[in-house]
N, C-alpha and C positions, 0 to 999 in steps of 0.2 A: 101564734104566740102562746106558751106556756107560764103560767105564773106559779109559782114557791114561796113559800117561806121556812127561812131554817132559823134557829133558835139556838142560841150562841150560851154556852156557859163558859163562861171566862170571869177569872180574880179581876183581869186587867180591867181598869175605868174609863180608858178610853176607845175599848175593842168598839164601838158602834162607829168611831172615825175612822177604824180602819179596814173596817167591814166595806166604808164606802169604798175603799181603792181597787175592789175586786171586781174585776168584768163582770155585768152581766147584774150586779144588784143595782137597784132603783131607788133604794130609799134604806138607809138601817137606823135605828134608834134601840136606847138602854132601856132596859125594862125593872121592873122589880119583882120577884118570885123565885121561881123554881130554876127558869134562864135569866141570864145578865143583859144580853142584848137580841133582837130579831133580825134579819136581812131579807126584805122583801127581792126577789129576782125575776127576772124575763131573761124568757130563753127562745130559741127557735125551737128545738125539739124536747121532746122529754128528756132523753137521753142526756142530755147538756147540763141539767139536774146536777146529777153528780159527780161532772165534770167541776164545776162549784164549789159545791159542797166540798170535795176533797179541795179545795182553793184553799177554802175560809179553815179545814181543819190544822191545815200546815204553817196558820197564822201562831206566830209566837203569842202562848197563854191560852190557845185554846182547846178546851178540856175535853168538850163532847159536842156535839151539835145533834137537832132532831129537825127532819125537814117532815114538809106539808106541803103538798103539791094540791093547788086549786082544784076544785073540779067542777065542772061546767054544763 
């Protein structure tokens, strides 16, 4: 199991609810700073990574995202 986190900039106030809908993330919550929301994910492979990530970018209001893959 591979674990990610990507980091959501979005206006939108409620993109951490709808971070939850996307396959594959485990847990999202809003933050305050530089991003607006986090998406903690599990994946099987790395690869799947960005499979994701291009999910969460095609979410209406989402501006940029920056991922961080675990390492072990």
């Amino acid at each position: 199991m591979v674990r990610a986190i990507i980091l959501v900039k979005s206006p939108k106030k409620l993109i951490a609810a709808r971070l939850r809908k996307v396959t594959s993330v485990i847990e999202s919550f809003p933050t305050s700073g530089q991003f607006d929301a986090v998406a903690i994910i599990d994946v099987e492979q790395i690869s799947q990574i960005k499979e994701v990530a291009n999910q969460i970018q095609k979410i209406s209001g989402v501006d940029r995202t920056e991922t961080m893959v675990e390492v072990q």
